[in-house]
N, C-alpha and C positions, 0 to 999 in steps of 0.2 A: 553388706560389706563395703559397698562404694559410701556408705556415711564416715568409717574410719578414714577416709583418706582427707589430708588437708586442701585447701585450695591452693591449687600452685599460683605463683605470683612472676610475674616477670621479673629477669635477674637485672640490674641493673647493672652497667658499667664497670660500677667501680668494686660491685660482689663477682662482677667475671674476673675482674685482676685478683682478687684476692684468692679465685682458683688456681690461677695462671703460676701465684707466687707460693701456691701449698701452706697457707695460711689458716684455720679451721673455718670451716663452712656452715657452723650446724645452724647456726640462726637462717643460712639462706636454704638449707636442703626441705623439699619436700618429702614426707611421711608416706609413701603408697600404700596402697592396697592392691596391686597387682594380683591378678588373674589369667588365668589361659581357656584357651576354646580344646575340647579336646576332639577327637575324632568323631565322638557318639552326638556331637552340640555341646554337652554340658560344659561347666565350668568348673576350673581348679584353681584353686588359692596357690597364687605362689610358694608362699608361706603358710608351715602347717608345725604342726607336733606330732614327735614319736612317742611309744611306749614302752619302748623298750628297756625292759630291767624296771628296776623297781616297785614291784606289785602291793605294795603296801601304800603307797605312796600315790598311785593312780588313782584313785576316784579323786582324791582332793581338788593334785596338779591339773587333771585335766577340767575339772567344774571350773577353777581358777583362769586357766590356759583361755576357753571357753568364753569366760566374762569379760576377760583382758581385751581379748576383738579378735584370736586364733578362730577360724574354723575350718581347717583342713585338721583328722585326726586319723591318725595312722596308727595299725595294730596290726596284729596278725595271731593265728590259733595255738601256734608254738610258744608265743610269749608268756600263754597264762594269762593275761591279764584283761582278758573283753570283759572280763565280771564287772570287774572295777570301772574300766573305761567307760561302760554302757551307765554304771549309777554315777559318774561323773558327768557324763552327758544330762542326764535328766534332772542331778543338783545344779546344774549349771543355771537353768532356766531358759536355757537359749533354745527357740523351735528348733526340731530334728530336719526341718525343711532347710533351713540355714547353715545346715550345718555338711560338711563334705566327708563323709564316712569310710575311710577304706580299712578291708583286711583280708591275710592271705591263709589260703588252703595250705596246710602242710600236707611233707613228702606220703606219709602212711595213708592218706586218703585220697590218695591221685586214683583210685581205680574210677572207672567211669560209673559202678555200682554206688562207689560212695558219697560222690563227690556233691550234690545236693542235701544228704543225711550233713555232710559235714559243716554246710553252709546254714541248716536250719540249727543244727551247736552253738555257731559261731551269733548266732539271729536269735536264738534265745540269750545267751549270755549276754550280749551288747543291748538286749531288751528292745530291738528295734523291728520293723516290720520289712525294710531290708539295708542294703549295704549301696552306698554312691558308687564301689569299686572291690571289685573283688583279684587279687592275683593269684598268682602259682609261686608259691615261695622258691624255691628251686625246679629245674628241669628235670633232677633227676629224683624218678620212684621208688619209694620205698616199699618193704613189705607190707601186702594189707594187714589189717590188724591195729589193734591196740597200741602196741608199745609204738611210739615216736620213730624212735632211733632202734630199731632191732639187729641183733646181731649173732654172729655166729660164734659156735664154740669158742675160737679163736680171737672172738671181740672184732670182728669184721661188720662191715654194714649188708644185711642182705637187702637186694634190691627186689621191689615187683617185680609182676609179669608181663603190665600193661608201658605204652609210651605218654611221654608230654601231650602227644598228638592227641591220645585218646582221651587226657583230661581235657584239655582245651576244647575239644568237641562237645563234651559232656559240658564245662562251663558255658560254651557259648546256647545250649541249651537252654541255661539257666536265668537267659537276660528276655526269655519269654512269659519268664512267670511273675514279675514284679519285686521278685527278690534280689536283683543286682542292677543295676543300672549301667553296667560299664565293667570290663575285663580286660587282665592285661597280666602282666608277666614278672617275675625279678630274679636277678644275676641268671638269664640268660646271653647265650652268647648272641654275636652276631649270625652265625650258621645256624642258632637253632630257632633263633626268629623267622631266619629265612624259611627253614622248613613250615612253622605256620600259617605262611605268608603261601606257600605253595598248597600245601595240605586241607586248611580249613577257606572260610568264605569270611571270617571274621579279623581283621587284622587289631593288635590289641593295642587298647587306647593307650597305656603307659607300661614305661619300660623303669622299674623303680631298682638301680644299682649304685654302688659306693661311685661317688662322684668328687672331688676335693681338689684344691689345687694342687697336692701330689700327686693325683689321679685325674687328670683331666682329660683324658677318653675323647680327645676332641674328633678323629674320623669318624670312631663311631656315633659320637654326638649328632653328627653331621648327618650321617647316614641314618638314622631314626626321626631325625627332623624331617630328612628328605622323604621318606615313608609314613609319616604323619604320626608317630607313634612321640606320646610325651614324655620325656627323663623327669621323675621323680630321684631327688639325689640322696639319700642313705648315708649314715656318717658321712655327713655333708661336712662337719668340723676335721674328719680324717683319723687322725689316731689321738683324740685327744682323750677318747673313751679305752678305760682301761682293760677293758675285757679284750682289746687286742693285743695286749702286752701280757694278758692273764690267759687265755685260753691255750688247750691241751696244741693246738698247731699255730703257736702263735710263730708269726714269722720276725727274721732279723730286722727286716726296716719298721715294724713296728716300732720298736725303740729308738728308732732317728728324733730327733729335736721335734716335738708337737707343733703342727701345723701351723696354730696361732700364735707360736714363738716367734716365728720369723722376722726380723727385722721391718723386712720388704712391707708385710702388714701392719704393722704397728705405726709405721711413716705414714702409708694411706692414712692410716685411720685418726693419726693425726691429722692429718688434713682437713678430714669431714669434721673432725669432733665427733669418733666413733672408736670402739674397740675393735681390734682385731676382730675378735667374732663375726661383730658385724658386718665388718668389710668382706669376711669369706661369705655368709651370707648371702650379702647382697651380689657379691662377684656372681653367686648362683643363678640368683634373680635375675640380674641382666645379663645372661647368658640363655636365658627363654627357657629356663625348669623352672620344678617346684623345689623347695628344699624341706628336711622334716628334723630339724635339732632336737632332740629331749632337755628336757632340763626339770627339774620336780623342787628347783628354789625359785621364790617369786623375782626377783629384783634379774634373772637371767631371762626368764621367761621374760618382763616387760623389754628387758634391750634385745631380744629378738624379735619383736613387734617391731620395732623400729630400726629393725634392718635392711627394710624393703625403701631404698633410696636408689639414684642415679650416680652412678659412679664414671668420673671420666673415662675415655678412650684409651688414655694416654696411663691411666690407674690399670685396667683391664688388662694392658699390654705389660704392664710389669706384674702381676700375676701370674700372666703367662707365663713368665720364666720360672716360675717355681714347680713346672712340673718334673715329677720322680717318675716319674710311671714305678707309684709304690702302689701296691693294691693289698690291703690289710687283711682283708675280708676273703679267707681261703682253706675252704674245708675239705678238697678236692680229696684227697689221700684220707679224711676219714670218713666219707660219703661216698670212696670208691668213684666217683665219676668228675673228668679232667672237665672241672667248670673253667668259664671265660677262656676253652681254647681256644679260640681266634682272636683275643682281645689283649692289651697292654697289661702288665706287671703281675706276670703269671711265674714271676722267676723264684726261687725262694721257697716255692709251697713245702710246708711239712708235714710229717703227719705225727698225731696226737687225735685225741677225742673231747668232740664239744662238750659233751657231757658223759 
């Protein structure tokens, strides 16, 4: 990974005025490769790829993703789509050593009986020998069994019998057999981390939740910094994907102005000689996460590559100001359990059905 990155060069003088005067910079910006240390030692790509949606379309983007110089890949067993990802991986040609692999257990398989059966699914499908990162997609349990989303007469979600607690025991199991390297959690709250934290012996290396400068979660940020645990950021671009404007509980700020419409972005990004994207991006990056954009066109995927740059102080702070505490990402009323209660922009939730 450290060969993608360019040689930085000292700024001279007269390229710091041309900062100073919000002038494009791209001839002077360096190209990173940034990475993080996580709890476990390993390493995480700042920048990675999601999988989400698309399943036709995955093996290609991610062999491509792969080649481009991505190697952070993100998936999860609900998506459908490890088939794909995994012969993506291996058209790619890129070693499986180089490569930073994560995916999450879904709700139906949280019992502690299943929860290794699930990951050897997940391990065959991705055609790998194990996983860089395994999460818990949500805290709350579903019923065991087959169907995903099970429900009652009345179209309710029935829940299991077991807790988050007992999965995360059961996964931290799992980091003795060579099939996981690293555990960690997503859209939990701050309360129900703490219970982990109290409960088990293993504190989880990443905390993978919708992050964006509508959403900028900055205490909590703070506070899993402060506890060593990594933000992996999720609809890192916010609601530019439509499946929050299309889903059965989509919420009203879904439909506010797309993230990378904003003015405020589009001026940074002049600046650098970058797209809005980019600049949200990178806002991520120098904010000490990872981020995981999808994109399954080539020419998006390369200007995500190149969004790992150094953005001013003075760029960051007006970012800042575009937070909403809009939180897009909210299935609480059809999952039956009040996700992100103790966290920002929980107002709004409706209910409707994911699928």
């Amino acid at each position: 990974m450290a060969s993608l990155a360019v040689k930085a060069t000292r700024v001279s003088m007269f390229q710091r005025s041309l900062i100073l005067s919000h002038r494009p910079l791209n001839r002077t910006l360096t190209t990173r490769a940034t990475s993080y240390t996580l709890n476990t030692g390993a390493k995480i790509p700042a920048l990675g790829f999601g999988t989400f949606q698309d399943a036709d379309s995955q093996e290609e983007t991610v062999s491509r993703a792969l080649q481009k110089g991505m190697r952070l890949i993100d998936t999860a067993r609900v998506y459908d789509v490890e088939e794909q990802v995994g012969k993506g991986i291996k058209k790619s040609g890129i070693p499986r050593e180089e490569i930073f692999l994560g995916t999450k257990l879904w709700c139906n398989d949280y019992h502690p009986g299943d929860v290794e059966r699930a990951l050897d699914d997940s391990l065959r499908d991705l055609d790998t020998p194990y996983v860089d990162l395994l999460l818990m997609h949500y805290p709350c349990t579903f019923k065991r069994g087959p169907e995903r989303f099970p429900r009652d007469a009345d179209g309710r979600m029935i829940h299991g019998k077991t807790s988050f607690v007992d999965t995360w025991k059961a996964m931290e199991r799992l980091t003795n057999t060579g099939k996981v390297k690293a555990i960690g959690v997503s859209n939990f709250s701050q309360g129900e981390i703490q219970t982990l934290l109290n409960e088990s012996s293993t504190a989880p290396a990443v905390h993978q939740m919708e992050v964006h400068p509508y959403l900028q979660q900055k205490g909590f940020n703070e506070w899993l910094k402060t506890n060593g645990i990594h933000v992996v950021q999720f609809s890192p671009l916010g609601n530019m994907n439509n499946f929050y404007r299309q889903t059965g509980w989509s919420k009203d700020v879904a439909h506010m102005m797309r993230v990378i419409d904003q003015p405020i972005l589009k001026e940074i990004g002049e600046k650098y000689g970058k797209s809005a994207v980019q600049v949200v991006l990178s806002w991520g990056i120098n904010s000490g996460r990872s981020v995981i954009p999808k994109s399954v066109v080539d020419w998006q995927i390369e200007q995500n590559l190149e969004a790992d740059f150094e953005l001013q102080p003075e760029d960051m702070a007006r970012i800042a100001t575009l937070d909403a505490k809009a939180r897009f990402n909210d299935p609480s009323l059809d999952y039956e359990w009040r996700l992100y209660s103790d966290l920002e922009g929980i107002e709004g939730t409706m209910r409707g059905k994911t699928h």
